[in-house]
Structures are given as structure tokens and as C-alpha cells.
N, C-alpha and C positions, 0 to 999 in steps of 0.2 A: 287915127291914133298916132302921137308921136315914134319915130322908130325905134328908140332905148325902150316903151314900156312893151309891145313887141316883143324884141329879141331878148326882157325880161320875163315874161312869158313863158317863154319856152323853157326857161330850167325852171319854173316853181316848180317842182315835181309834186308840192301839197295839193295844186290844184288840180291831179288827176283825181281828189277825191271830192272836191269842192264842183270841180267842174263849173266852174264858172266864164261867164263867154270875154272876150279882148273888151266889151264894151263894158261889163260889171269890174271888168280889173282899175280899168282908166276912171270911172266912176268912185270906186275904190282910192285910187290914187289922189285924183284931183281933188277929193274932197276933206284929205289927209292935212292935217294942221301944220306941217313940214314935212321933206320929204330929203335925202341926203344920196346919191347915185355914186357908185365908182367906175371908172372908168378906164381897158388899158385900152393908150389909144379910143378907137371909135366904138370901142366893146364893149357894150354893158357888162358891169362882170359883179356888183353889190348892189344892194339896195335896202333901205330903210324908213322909215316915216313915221310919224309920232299923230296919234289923235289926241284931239282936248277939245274941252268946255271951252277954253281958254281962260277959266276963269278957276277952278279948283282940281280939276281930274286932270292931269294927261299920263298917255299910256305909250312906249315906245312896240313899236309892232313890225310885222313885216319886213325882219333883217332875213337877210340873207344871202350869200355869197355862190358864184357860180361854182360846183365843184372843182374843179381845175385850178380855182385860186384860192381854195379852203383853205387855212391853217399855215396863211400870210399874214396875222394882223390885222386882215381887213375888213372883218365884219365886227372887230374891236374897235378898230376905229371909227368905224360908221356909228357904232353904241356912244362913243364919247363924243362926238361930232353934234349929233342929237341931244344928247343930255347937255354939253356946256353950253350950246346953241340955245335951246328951246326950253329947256326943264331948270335952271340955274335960275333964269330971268324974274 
């Protein structure tokens, strides 16, 4: 498993209820129709992805920002990142 989804991992705090293993997150991930990461330095610290049909449905999912860097803009940014990227086209 790459080491950003990893050390992303570890702050989902959703998936102490999901419980799901490193191998269902990357599965998750990889299968994800775009995906948008922040990073300070070498730190994972956001994360976002968008699933779709690619053809009528997509859904932005899986935002979420490491506490520590809540309520900087950057889980705003990763939303419009995604949308003018992926959802505009």
C-alpha cells in the first residue's frame, strides 16, 4: 500500500465503525473515479475522491481533513478541486 493512503488511515476516525482493513481502504481508493490529496510537506493531511458511472452519476465522497488542519480552507478546497476537475467536464 502506497504510504500517504497509510498514514491516511489513521485519522479516518469513521473507520472505527466501518472497520475496514488497509486492503479494503486502497481497494476503495484505487477504484475511485479521481481522487485529490493535501499535503503539508511529506504529511498526508486531506483527502477526497469522487465515484462515477462516468457517464451520468458522480458523487464527491470521502473528504476529509486531518484535525490539526481543520478549519484552514482545505477541505474547501479539495471540494472545488474535485468539482471543477471532474464534475464541470
Amino acid at each position: 500500500m502506497p504510504r500517504h493512503r497509510e498514514v491516511g488511515a489513521r485519522f479516518l476516525f469513521w473507520n472505527r465503525y466501518l472497520q475496514l482493513s488497509k486492503e479494503e481502504l486502497e481497494k476503495a481508493a484505487v477504484q475511485s473515479w479521481y481522487a485529490v490529496h493535501a499535503y503539508d510537506n511529506e504529511k498526508l493531511i486531506g483527502t477526497g475522491r469522487v465515484i462515477s458511472d462516468g457517464v451520468i452519476h458522480a458523487c464527491i465522497c470521502g473528504v476529509m481533513v486531518h484535525p490539526s488542519y481543520q478549519k484552514q480552507g482545505i477541505g474547501a478546497e479539495i471540494i472545488r478541486r474535485l468539482y471543477k476537475t471532474h464534475l464541470t467536464t
